[in-house]
N, C-alpha and C positions, 0 to 999 in steps of 0.2 A: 231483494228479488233473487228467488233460487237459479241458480246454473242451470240454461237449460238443458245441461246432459246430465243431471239431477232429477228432471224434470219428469212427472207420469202424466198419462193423460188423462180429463176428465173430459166426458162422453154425453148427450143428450142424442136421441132422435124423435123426432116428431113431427108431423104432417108429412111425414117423407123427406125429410131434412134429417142432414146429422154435421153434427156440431160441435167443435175440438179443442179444446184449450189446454196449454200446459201448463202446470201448477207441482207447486212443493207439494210433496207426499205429508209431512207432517201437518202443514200449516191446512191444508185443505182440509184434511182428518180433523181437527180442530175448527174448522169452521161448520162444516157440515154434525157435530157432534151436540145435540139439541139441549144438551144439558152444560155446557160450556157458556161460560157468564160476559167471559174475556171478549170484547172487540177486535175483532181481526180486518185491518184493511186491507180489500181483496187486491190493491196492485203489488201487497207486499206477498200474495200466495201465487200471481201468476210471472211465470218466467218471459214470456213476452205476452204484449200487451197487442192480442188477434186472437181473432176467431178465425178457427179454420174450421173445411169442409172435410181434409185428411191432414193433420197435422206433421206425418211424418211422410208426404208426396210435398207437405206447403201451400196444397192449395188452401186457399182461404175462402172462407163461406161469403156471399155475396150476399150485400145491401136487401135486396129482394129479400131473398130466404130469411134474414134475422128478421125483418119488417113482421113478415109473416107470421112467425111465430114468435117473437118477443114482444113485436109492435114497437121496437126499438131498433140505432144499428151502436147504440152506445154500448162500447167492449166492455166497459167497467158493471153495467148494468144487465147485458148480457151474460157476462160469465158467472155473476154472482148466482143469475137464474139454473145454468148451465149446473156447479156445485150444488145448489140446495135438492134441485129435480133430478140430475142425473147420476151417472155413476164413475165410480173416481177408482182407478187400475191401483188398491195399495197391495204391495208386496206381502206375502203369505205371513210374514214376520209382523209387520204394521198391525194387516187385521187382527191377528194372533193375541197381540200385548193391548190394542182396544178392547176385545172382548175380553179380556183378563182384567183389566181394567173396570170395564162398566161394571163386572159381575161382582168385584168385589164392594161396587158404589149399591149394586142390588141387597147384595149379603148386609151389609152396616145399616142401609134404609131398615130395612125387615128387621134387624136386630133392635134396633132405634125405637121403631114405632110398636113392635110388636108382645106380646104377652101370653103367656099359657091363662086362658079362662078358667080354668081347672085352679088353678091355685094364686093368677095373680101376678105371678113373675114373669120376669121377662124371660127369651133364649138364649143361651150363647150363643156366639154370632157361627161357632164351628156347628152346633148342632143345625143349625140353618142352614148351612151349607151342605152338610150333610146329606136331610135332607133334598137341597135340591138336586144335589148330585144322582139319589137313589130316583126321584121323579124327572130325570133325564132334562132336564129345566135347561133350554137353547137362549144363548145372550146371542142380542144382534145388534152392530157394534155402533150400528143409526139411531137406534132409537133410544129414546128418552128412560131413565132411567124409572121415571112412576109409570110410566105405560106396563117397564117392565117388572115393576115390583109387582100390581097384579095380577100379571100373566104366574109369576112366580109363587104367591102368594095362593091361588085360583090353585097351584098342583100342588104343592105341600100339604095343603090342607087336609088333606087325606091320609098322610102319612104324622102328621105333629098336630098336636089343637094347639091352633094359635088363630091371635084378633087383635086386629089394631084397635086401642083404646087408650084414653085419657084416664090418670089418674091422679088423685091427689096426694100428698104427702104434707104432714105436720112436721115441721121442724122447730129446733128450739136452741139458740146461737147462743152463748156465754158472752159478757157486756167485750172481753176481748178481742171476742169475733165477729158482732156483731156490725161494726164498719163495714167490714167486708162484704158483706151480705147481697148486696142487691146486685155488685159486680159478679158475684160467684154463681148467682143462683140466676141471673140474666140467660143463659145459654141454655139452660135444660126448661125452661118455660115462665110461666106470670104469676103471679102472688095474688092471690086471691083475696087474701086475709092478713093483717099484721098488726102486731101488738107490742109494747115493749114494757115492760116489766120493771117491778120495784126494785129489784136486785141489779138491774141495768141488763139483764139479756133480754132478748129478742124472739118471739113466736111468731110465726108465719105458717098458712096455708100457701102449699104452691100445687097448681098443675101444670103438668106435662107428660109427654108420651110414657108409655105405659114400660118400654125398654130402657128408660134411662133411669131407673129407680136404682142401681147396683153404683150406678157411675155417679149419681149426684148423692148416697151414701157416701162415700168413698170420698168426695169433692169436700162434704159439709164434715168427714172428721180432719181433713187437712186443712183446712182454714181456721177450724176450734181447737188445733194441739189432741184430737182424740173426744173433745167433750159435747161435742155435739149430738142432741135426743131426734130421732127422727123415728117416723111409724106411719105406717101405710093408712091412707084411710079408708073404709071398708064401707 
């Protein structure tokens, strides 16, 4: 539980009701942060465990008013609603390094999924940025990171030809490398096809996102010593 002279406040009002809890600046950012996987138990983000009506007079919001508009008077239950719906006072620095943060989860998604139609390959992930930089592209530090790859995606476009697409790749492992294979090629996507061969290596069809064609190159000549055949399939 954070110090409550640590402590910021998060804010609901509704029905004419307003509604005040103190919570950790970090752990609350993290809770309310839609793309966060982590469990967060909300008595470990509030500094004391109240609802108030002004947190820093003390008054506390009454039985009534939470009834009203939570249809609850449980604090544990109330404030979780309190964080998800309202709004949380982070320090200019907080917000700052979240949206530095999401923007760069936006930039790797896009790179990841993304491909020039024109020729096939993927973007660097700087060119993406780039661009978004030049199409004034706003992170907002609440929302989900696919919400905002399309919002992201939607301005670019104009300035880069780019498309999310699946692609295939033929690969072809040496019997040395071939153990390795299903471990190494797990992360970049599924195997469509697979065959293994009289000489003891190993052929495979794999798809996956159309950005990660440089990087599971790269993967398949480190696990072969250099001897690994791969080629785009068209």
């Amino acid at each position: 539980m954070v110090n409550i002279d640590d402590a910021i406040i998060a804010r609901l009002e509704s029905f004419g009701e307003k509604f005040e809890i103190l919570v950790d600046p970090d752990l609350a950012a993290d809770f309310r942060n839609p793309d966060n996987e982590e469990e967060i138990d909300i008595e470990d983000i509030l500094a004391v465990e109240e609802i108030f009506k002004d947190s820093k007079k003390g008054d506390k919001a009454s039985d009534e008013s939470m009834n009203k508009v939570f249809e609850t008077t449980d604090v544990l239950e109330v404030a979780s609603q309190i964080l998800h719906k309202g709004t949380v006072q982070l320090t200019a620095e907080q917000r700052r390094q979240m949206q530095e943060d999401k923007r760069k989860q936006v930039i790797a998604t896009i790179a990841r999924e993304g491909i020039n139609p024109q020729n096939g390959l993927p973007h660097p992930a700087v060119r993406i940025e780039n661009a978004m930089n030049e199409a004034k592209v706003k992170i907002d530090a609440f929302k989900s990171v696919d919400e905002q790859v399309q919002i992201a995606l939607k301005a670019i476009k104009v300035l880069i030809p780019i498309k999310f697409e699946k692609v295939k790749i033929a690969v072809r492992l040496p019997s040395t490398a071939a153990g390795s294979a299903y471990s190494a090629i797990h992360p970049f996507g599924k195997i469509l096809n697979e065959e293994w061969q009289q000489d003891g290596s190993w052929i495979a069809i794999v798809e996956m996102s159309g950005g990660l064609q440089d990087d599971f190159n790269h993967k398949m000549a480190s696990i072969s010593g250099g001897e690994a055949e791969t080629k785009l399939i068209k």
